[in-house]
TIMIBA-592488 format. One record per residue (C-alpha): residue number from 1; x, y, z; residue in one letter. Coordinates in nm, 3 decimals. Each point is the difference from the previous one (the first is absolute). Layout:
TIMIBA-592488
REC num      px      py      pz residu
REC NUM       X       Y       Z      a
...
This chain:
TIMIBA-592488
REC num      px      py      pz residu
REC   1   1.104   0.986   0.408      x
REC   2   0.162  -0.330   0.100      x
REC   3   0.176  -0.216  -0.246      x
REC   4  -0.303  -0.238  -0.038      x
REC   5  -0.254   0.289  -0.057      x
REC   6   0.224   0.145  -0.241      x
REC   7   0.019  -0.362  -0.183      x
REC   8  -0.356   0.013  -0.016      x
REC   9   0.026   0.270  -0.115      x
REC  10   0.176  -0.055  -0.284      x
REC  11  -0.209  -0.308  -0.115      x
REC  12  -0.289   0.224   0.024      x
REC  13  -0.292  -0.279   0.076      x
REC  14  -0.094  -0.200   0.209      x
REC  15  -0.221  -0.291  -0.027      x
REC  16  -0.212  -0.085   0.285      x
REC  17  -0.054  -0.377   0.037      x
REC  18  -0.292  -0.177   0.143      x
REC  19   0.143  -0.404  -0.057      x
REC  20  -0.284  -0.242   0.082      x
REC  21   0.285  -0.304  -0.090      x
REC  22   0.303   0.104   0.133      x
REC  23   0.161  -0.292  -0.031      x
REC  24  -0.069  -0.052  -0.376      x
REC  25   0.013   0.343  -0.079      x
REC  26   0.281   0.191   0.200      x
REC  27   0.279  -0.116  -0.192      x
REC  28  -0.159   0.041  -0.385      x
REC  29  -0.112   0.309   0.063      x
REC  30   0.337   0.149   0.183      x
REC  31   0.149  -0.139  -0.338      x
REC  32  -0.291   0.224  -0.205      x
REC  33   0.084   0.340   0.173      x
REC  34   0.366  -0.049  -0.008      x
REC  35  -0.002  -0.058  -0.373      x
REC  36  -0.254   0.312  -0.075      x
REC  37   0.259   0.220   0.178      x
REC  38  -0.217   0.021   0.357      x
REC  39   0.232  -0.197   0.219      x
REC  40  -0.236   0.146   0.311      x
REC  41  -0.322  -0.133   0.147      x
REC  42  -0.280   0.108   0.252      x
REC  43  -0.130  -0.312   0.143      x
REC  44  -0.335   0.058   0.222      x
REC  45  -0.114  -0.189   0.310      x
REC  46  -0.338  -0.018  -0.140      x
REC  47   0.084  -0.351  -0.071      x
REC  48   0.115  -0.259   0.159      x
REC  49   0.347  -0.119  -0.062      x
REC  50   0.123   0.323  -0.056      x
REC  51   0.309  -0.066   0.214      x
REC  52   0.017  -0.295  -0.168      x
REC  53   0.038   0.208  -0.358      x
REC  54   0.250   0.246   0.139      x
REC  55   0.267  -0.274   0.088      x
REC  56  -0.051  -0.165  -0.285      x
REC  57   0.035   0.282  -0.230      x
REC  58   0.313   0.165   0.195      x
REC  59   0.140  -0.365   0.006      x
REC  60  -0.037  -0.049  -0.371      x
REC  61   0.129   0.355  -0.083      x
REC  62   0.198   0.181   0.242      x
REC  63   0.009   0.279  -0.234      x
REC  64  -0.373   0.079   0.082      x
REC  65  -0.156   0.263   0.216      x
REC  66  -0.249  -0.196   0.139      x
REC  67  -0.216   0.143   0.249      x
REC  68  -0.341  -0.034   0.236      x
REC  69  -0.281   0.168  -0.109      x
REC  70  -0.359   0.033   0.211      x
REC  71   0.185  -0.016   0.304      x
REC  72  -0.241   0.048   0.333      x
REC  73   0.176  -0.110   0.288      x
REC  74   0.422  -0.034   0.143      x
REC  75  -0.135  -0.370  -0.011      x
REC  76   0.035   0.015  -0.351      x
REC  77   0.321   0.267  -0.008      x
REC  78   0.182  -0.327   0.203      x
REC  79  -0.147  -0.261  -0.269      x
REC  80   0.138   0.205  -0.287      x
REC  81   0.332   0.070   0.118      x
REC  82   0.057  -0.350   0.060      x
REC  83  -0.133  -0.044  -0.325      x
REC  84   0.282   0.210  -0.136      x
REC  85  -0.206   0.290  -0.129      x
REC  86   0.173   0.335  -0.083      x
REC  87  -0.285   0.191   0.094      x
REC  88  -0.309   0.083   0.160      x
REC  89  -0.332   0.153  -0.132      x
REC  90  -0.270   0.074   0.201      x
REC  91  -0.402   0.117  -0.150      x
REC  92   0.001   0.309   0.234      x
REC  93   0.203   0.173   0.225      x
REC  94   0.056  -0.197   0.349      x
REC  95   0.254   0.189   0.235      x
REC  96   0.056  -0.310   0.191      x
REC  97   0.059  -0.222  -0.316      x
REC  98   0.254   0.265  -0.122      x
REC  99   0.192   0.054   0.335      x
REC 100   0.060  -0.378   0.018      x
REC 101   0.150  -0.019  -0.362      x
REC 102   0.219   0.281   0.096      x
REC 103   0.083  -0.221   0.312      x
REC 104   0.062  -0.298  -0.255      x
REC 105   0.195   0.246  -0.226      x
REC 106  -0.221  -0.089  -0.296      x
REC 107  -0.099   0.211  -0.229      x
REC 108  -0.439   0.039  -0.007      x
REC 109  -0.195   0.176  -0.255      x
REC 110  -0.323   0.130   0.220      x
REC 111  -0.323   0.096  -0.229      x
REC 112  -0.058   0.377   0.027      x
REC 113  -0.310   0.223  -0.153      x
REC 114  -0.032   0.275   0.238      x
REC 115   0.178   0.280   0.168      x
REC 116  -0.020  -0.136   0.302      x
REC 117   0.165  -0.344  -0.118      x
REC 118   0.316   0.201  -0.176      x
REC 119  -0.020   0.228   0.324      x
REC 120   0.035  -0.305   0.198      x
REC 121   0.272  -0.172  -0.277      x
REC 122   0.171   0.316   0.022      x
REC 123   0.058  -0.046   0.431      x
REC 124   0.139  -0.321  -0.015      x
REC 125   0.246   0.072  -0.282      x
REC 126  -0.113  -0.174  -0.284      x
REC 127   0.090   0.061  -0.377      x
REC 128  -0.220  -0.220  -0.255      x
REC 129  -0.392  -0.045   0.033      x
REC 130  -0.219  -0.166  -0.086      x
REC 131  -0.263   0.130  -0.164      x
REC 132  -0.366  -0.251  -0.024      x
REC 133  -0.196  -0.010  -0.126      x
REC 134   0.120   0.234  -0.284      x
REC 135  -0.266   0.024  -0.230      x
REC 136  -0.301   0.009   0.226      x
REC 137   0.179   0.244   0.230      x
REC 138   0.078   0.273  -0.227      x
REC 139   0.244  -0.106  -0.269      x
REC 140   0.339   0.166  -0.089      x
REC 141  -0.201   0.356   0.054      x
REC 142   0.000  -0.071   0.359      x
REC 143   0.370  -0.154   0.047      x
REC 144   0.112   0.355  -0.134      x
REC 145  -0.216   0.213   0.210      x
REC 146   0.132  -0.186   0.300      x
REC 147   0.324   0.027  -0.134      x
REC 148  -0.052   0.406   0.045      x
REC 149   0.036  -0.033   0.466      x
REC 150   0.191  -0.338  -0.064      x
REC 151   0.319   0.067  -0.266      x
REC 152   0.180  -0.288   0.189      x
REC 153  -0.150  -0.277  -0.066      x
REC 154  -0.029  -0.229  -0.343      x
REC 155  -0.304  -0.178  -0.003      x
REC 156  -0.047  -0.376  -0.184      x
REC 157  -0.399  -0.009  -0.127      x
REC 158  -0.176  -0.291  -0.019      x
REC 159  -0.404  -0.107  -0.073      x
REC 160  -0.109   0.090  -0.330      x
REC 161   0.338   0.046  -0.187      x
REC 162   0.077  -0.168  -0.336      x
REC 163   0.113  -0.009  -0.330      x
REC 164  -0.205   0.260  -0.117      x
REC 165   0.093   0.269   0.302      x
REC 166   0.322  -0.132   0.109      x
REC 167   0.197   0.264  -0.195      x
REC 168  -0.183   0.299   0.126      x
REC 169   0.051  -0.104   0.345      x
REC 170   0.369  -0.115  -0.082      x
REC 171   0.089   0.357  -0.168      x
REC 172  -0.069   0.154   0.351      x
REC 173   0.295   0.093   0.215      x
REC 174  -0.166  -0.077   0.288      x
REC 175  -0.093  -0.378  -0.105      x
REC 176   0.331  -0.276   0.124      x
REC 177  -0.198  -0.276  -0.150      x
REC 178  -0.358  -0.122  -0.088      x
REC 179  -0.150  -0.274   0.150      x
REC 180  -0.256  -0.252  -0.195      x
REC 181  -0.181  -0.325  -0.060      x
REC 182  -0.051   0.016  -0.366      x
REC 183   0.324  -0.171  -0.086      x
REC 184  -0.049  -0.274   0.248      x
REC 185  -0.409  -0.059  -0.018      x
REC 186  -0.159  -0.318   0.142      x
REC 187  -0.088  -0.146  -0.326      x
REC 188   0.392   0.054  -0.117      x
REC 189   0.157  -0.159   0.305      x
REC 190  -0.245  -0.288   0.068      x
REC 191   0.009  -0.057  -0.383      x
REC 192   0.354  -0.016   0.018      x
REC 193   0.007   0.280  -0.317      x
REC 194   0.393   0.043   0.171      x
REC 195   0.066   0.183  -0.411      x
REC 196  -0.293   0.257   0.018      x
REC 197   0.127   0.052   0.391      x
REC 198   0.353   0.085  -0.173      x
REC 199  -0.117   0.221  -0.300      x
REC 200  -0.223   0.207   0.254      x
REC 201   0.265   0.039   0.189      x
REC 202   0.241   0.110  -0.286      x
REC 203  -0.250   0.240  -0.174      x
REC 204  -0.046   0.178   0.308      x
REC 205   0.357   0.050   0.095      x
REC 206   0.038   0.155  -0.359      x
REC 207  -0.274   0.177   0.106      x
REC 208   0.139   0.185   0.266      x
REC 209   0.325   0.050  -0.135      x
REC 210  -0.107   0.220  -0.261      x
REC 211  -0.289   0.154   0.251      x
REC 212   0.331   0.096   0.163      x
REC 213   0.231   0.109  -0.288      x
């Protein structure tokens, strides 16, 4: 793995960010996940602004692992790098998509479920998957039976995952990091509950540290 995967790593999650109010709520909530020990952040282009939250977020804390998530098009690779994001996640696996962040020499986290998908992952030298949406596609059971043809590759979950399965999932040697809205909900961002963010994020990195001691 690269240094940034292996950052990510080491935090463990990852919250992924839908920001209706970028402007208003970029900053507050970088501060929220910084202080609750998550200084990363998944923000998706299903809304609009998201570029908008990226540069705000890297600009306010340079620190942070900020990165594009939902990506569909290099349109939207080009807007994120300028944007200043760290990396790239994409819903499925697009070989053009992931060709043209290898181009860019940025890292991209493609969703994978199948054996064809790590197949594919596995041709064009990729290390770290994603792996959506977890719950509905199998669960932890799956991620280690594909881990069986696939030893090479760690695999970040995400749909489905909180605090009440985060540690099983974490405990697994084939799990970098989990990915997840619960810490980062709707009604705790556009509420501005930037405490409850903080303590969500702090329970679950205790979480996973002692998944993984």
């Amino acid at each position: 793995m690269n240094e940034l995967q292996k950052k990510i790593g080491e935090i463990g999650v990852v919250p992924v960010i839908k920001l209706n109010n970028p402007t208003r709520d970029a900053k507050p909530l970088a501060d929220a996940l910084c202080a609750g020990g998550v200084p990363v952040a998944e923000v998706t282009f299903r809304a609009a602004g998201a570029a908008d939250a990226i540069r705000i977020m890297r600009e306010t804390h340079p620190e942070m692992l900020v990165g594009a998530g939902t990506v569909l098009n290099e349109q939207q690779v080009d807007e994120a790098i300028a944007a200043g994001a760290s990396f790239i996640v994409t819903p499925g696996l697009d070989i053009d998509i992931v060709k043209y962040c290898q181009a860019k020499g940025i890292t991209i986290f493609p969703g994978c479920t199948t054996a064809t998908d790590y197949h594919a992952a596995y041709r064009l030298g990729l290390e770290v998957l994603k792996f959506f949406p977890a719950e509905q596609s199998g669960g932890l059971d799956k991620i280690k039976s594909m881990s069986a043809p696939f030893p090479m590759f760690k695999v970040m979950p995400t749909g489905g995952i909180g605090l009440k399965n985060l540690a099983t999932y974490a405990a697994s040697k084939v799990i970098c990091a989990c990915g997840g809205s619960y810490m980062v909900t709707a009604d705790l961002i556009d509420n501005g509950k930037w405490d409850e963010i903080t303590e969500l994020c702090r329970k679950s990195v205790e979480i996973v540290k002692e998944a993984r001691a």
